[in-house]
C-alpha positions as CSV (number, residue, x, y, z in Angstrom):
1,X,-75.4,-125.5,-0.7
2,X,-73.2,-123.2,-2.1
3,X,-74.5,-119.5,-2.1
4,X,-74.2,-117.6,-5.1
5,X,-71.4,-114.8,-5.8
6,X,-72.3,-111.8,-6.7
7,X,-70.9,-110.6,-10.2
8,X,-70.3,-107.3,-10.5
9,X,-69.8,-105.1,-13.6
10,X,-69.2,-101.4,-12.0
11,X,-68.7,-102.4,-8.1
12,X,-64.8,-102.1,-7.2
13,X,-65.2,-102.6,-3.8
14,X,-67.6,-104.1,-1.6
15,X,-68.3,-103.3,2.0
16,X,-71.4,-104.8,3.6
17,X,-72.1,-102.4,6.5
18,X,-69.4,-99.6,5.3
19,X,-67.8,-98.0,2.0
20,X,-68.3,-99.2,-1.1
21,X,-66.7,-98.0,-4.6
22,X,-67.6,-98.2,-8.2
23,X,-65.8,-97.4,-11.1
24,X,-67.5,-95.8,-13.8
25,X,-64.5,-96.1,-16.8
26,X,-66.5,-96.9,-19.9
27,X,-69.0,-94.1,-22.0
28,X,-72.5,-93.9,-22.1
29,X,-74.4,-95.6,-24.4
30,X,-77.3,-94.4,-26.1
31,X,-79.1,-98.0,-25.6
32,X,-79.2,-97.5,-21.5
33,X,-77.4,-100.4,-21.2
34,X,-74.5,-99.0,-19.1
35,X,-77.0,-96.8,-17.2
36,X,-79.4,-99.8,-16.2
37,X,-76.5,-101.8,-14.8
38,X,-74.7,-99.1,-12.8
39,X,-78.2,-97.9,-10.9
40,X,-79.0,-101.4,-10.5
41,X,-75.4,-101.8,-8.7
42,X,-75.8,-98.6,-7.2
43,X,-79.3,-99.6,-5.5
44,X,-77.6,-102.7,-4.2
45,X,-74.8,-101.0,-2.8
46,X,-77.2,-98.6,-1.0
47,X,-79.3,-100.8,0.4
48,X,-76.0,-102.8,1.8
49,X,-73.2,-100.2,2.5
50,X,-72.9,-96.9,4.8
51,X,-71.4,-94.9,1.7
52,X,-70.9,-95.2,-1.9
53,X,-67.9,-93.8,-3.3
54,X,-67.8,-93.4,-7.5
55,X,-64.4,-93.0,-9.3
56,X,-65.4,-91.3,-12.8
57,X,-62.9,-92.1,-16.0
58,X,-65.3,-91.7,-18.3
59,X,-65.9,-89.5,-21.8
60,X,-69.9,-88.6,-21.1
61,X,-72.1,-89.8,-23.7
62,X,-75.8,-90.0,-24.1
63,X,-78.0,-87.3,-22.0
64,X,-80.6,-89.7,-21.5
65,X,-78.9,-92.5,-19.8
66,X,-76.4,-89.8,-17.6
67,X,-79.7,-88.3,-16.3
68,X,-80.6,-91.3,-15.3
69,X,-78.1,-92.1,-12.7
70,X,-78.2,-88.0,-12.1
71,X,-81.6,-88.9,-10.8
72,X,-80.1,-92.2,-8.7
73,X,-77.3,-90.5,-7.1
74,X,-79.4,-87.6,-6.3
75,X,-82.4,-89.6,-4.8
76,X,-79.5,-91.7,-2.4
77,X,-80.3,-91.7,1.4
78,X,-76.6,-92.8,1.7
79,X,-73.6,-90.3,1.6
80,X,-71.8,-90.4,-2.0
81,X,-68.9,-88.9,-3.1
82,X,-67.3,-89.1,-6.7
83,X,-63.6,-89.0,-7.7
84,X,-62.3,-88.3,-10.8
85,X,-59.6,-90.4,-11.3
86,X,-59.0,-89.7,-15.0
87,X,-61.8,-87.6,-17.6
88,X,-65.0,-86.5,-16.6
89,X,-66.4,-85.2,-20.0
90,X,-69.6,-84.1,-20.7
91,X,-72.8,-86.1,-19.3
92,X,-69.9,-88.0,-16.8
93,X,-68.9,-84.9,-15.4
94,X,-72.1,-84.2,-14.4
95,X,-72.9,-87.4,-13.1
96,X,-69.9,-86.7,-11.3
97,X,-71.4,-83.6,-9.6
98,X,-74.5,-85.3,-8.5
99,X,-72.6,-86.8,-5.6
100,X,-72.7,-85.1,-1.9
101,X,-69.1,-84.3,-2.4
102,X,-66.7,-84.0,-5.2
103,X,-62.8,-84.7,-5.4
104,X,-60.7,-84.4,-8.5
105,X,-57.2,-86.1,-8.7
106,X,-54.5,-83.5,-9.6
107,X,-53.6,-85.0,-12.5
108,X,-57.1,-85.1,-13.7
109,X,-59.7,-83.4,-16.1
């Protein structure tokens, strides 16, 4: 029997055992929708991977749901770092300063 791929919304890379990435390149959405898949992504990668890096594009959005993976990344017993890669406005660049460590591109904002 075939065994079931995993599908992946915010994952870029995977790396059972070592580092994984996500992208976060969309806003957030007052409904929690993007919030509920990314920590749900997140959890998986920690539970899988030795470190979890997050690239941020992103304009912010709603409080609510950017707390919410705050309070994920925070919580992590693996290492994280977040790279902005693009625009990390309002709730986004504080999700982006939840991680362990922080890069930002030169070209960046």
């Amino acid at each position: 029997m075939k065994e079931k791929e995993l599908e992946f919304k915010f994952v870029a890379d995977y790396n059972a055992g070592g580092k994984s990435t996500m992208c976060l390149f969309s806003g957030l959405d007052h409904e929690g929708l993007v919030a509920e898949s990314f920590i749900s992504e997140f959890k998986y990668l920690e539970q899988t991977s030795s470190e979890i890096e997050i690239k941020i594009n992103s304009s912010g959005g709603s409080v609510m749901s950017g707390l919410n993976i705050v309070s994920t990344i925070l919580d992590s017993n693996v290492p994280t770092t977040s790279r902005i890669v693009g625009v990390a406005a309002s709730m986004a660049s504080v999700i982006a300063l939840a991680a362990d460590k922080t890069i930002i591109a030169d070209y960046a904002l």
